[in-house]
N, C-alpha and C positions, 0 to 999 in steps of 0.2 A: 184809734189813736187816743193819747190823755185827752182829757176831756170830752169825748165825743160820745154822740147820744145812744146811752145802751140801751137793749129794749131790753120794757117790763115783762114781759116773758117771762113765765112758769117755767120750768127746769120738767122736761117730760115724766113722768112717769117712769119708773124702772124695775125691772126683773128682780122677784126677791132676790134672786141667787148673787145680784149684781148691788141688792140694796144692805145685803148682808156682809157682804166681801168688805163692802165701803166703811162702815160700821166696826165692822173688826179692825180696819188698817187705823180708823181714826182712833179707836180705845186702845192702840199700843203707841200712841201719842199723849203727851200733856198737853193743859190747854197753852203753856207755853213755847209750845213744839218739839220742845225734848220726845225720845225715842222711849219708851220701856222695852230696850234691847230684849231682853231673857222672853216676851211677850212676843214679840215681834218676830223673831228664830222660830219661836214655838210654832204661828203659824206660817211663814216661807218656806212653802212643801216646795221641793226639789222633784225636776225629772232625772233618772242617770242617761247618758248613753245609753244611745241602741245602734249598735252595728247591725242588728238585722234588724228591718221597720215593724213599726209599731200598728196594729189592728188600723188605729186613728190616723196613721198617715203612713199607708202601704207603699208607699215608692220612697220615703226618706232615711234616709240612715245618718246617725253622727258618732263621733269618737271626739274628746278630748284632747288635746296636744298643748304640751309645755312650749312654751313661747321665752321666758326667762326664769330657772330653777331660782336663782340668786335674789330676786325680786319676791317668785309666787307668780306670775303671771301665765295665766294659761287663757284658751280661747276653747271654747264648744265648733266643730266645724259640721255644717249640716250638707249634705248631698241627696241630690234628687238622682232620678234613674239614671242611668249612664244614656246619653245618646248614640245614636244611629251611625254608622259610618258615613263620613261625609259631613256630619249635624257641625257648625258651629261651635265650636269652645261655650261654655256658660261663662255671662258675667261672674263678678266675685262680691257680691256683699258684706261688707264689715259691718258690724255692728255691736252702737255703743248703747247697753241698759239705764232705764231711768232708778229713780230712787233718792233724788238729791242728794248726789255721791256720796252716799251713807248706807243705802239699803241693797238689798238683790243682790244677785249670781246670773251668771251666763245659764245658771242650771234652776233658777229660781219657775217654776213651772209655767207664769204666762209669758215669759220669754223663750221660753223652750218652746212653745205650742205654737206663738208667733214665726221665729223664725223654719219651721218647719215648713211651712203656707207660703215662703216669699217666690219660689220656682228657679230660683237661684244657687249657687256654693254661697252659704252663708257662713261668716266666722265670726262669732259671737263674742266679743272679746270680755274674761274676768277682772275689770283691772280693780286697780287698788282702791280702798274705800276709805275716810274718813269715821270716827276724828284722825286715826291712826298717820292719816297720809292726807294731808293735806294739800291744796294748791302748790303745783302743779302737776303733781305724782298723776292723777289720771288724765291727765294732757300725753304727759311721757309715757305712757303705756298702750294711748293709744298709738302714738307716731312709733313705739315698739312694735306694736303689731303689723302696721304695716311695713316695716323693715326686715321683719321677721317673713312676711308673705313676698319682699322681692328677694328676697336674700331664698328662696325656693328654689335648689336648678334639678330636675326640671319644672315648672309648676303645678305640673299635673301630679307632682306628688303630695299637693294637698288633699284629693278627691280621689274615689274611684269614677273621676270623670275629669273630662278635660278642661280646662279653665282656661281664662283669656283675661292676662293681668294686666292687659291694656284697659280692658271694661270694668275698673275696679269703683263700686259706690261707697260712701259712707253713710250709714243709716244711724239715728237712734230717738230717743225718748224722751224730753222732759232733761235730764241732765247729761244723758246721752247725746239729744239733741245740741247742747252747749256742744259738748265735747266734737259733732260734727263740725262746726264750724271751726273752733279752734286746733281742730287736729287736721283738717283741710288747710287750713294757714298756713299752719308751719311746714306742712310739708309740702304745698306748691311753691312754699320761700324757698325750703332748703332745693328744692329741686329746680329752682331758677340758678340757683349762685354756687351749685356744686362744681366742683373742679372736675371730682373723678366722673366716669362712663355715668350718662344720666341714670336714672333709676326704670324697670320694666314697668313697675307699679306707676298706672296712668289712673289719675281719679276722673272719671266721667260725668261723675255725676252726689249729690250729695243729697239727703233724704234728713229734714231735720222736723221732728215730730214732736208737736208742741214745746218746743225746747225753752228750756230756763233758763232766762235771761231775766235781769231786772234792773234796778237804780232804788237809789233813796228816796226820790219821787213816788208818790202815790197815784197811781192812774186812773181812771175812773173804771177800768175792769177789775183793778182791785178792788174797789171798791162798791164795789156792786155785787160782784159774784162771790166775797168773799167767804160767803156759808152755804153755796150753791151745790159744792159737793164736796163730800168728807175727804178724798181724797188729797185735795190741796187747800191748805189756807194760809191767808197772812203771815200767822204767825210762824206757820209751819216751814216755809218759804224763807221767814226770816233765819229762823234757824239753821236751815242748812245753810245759808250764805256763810252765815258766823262760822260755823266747825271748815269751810271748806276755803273760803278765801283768808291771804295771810293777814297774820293778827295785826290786829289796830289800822286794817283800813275797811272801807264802809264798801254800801252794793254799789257805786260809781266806780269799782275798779272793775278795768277793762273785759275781766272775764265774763263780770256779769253785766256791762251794759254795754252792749255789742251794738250801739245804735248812733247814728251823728256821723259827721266828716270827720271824726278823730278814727274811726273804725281802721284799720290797715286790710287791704285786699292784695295778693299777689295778682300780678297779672293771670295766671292759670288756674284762678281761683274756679272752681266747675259749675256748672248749672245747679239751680239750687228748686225744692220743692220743701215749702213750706206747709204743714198739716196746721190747721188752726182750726177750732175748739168754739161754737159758740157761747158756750156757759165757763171756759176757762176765763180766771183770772190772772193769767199773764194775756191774753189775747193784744193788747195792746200794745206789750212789749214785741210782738211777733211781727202787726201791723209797719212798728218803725224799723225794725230788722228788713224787714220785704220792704219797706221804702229806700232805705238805705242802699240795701245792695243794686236796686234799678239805678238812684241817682249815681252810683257809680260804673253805672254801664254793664251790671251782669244779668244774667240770666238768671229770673228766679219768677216760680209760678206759685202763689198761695191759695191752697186750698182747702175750703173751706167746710166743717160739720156743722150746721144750726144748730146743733140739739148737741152737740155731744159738751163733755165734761172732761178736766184734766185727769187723762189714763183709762179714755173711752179703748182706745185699739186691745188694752190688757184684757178685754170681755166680749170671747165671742160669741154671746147671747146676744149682746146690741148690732144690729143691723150695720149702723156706722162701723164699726169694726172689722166686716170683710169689705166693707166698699174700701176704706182706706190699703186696704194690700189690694184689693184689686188695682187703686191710683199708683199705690207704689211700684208696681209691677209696671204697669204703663207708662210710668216716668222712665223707666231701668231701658222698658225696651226702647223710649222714643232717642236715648241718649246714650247706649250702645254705639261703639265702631261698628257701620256696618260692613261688613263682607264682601269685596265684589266678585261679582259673578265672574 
């Protein structure tokens, strides 16, 4: 929480390969937080589609699919083996990439490596970035996608596997993470107050990972960990707020401070799993998110990395990295419809 006592703790040691990456991401920024765009493209290596699996992950296969030509919107969808006669439908995974809705692709390479690993149908959704498209354009691309995934008859023609659109999560990143929550909102609302036939798409469960959240307030994780690792900083943070929420108002607007009795929850709002960071500097913001949602009577379990830093999961050289999809996979399976016998 603000103000509360951080430890003086060292920031562990890290893998060149992981102290290099960090390095690179911070020099295609100003110390202002501006972007050096043409620097930044240069290095976000892309994977393409593999319809036949890749040496690195022999049972997954993905393909591409337009979600809305008129927009640009498309989603990466990943599929694991097909199962067994008899096997259960697989849950469905959305997910939303980080980047402070400015950076990344569905096809930006540690998102592609990510959702390969989750043991689920994953749909990786491209939505729209900033400055270009601002608040709310990546809200409405998410609640696009999943409209696009009920609007599937049968569902199984998302996959060469069966799916179960009753088991559907929402996962993502850092602004992804935002996008979890808020793309969970509107669409437990719209789906309370619909007239027409409810909707197939059942959210189960929602997976929000180190997500970005803030206020004009300074908290003492900002300020403490504010140089703890390249990948995120103050001012960098600030900036994205500025390109992505609408002009002339501050981070107290709702998108980004998702915390307090002002908060709105639908009633079907889903169980929630919180990843939190101990060297991040939003961790605080996460702390009052995870309070919030209990004081309102939902399900939500935060879980915690001592050691890790904002965009530890993008690196899987760091240990923390596969424990958290292993957490994430254990959350999917504990909040799955199960099956009766």
């Amino acid at each position: 929480m603000a103000g509360s006592d951080h430890s003086a703790r060292r920031m562990p040691s890290l893998p060149w390969t992981v102290t290099i990456q960090a390095a690179a991401f911070a020099f295609a920024h100003r110390l202002d937080g501006s972007i050096r765009r043409s620097l930044f493209w240069l290095g976000d290596l892309k994977n393409g589609a593999t319809p036949t699996p890749r040496s690195d992950a022999p049972d997954v296969r993905s393909a591409d699919v337009t979600i809305d030509a008129s927009s640009g919107l498309w989603a990466r969808v990943f599929s694991p083996p097909a199962s067994s006669a008899g096997e259960a439908p697989l849950p469905v995974v959305v997910y939303f990439h980080g980047g402070g809705f400015a950076l990344f692709s569905a096809a930006s390479r540690p998102y592609d490596n990510l959702c390969r690993g989750v043991g689920a149908v994953v749909v990786s959704v491209n939505y729209r970035l900033v400055p270009e498209h601002r608040y709310p354009a990546a809200y409405d691309d998410g609640v696009a996608a999943l409209r696009y995934l009920d609007g599937i008859a049968p569902p199984d023609g998302l996959a060469p596997v069966a799916v179960d659109l009753s088991s559907c999560f929402l996962a993502g990143d850092s602004s992804g993470g935002n996008m979890v929550h808020h793309v969970a909102q509107r669409w437990t609302s719209m789906s309370a107050t619909s007239s027409s036939p409810p909707p197939r798409l059942r959210l189960a469960g929602a997976v929000l990972i180190q997500p970005f959240f803030g206020g004009e307030e300074r908290t003492g994780a900002e300020l403490a960990f504010d140089k703890a690792c390249r990948i995120l900083t103050v001012a960098r943070a600030d900036r994205y707020w500025r390109e992505f929420l609408p002009e002339g108002t501050t981070r107290d607007h709702p998108a980004a401070r998702v915390c307090g009795d002002g908060v709105e929850l639908a009633e079907a709002f889903p169980p929630a799993m919180v990843a939190v960071g101990g060297f991040d500097l939003l961790k605080d913001w996460h702390a009052r998110y995870v309070e919030t949602l209990r004081r309102k009577g939902r399900v939500v379990s935060m879980v915690e990395y001592p050691d890790a830093f904002h965009g530890f999961y993008a690196f899987p050289e760091l240990a923390d990295s596969g424990k958290f999809v292993e957490d994430m996979k254990l959350f999917v399976d504990e909040h799955r419809p199960k099956r009766l016998v």
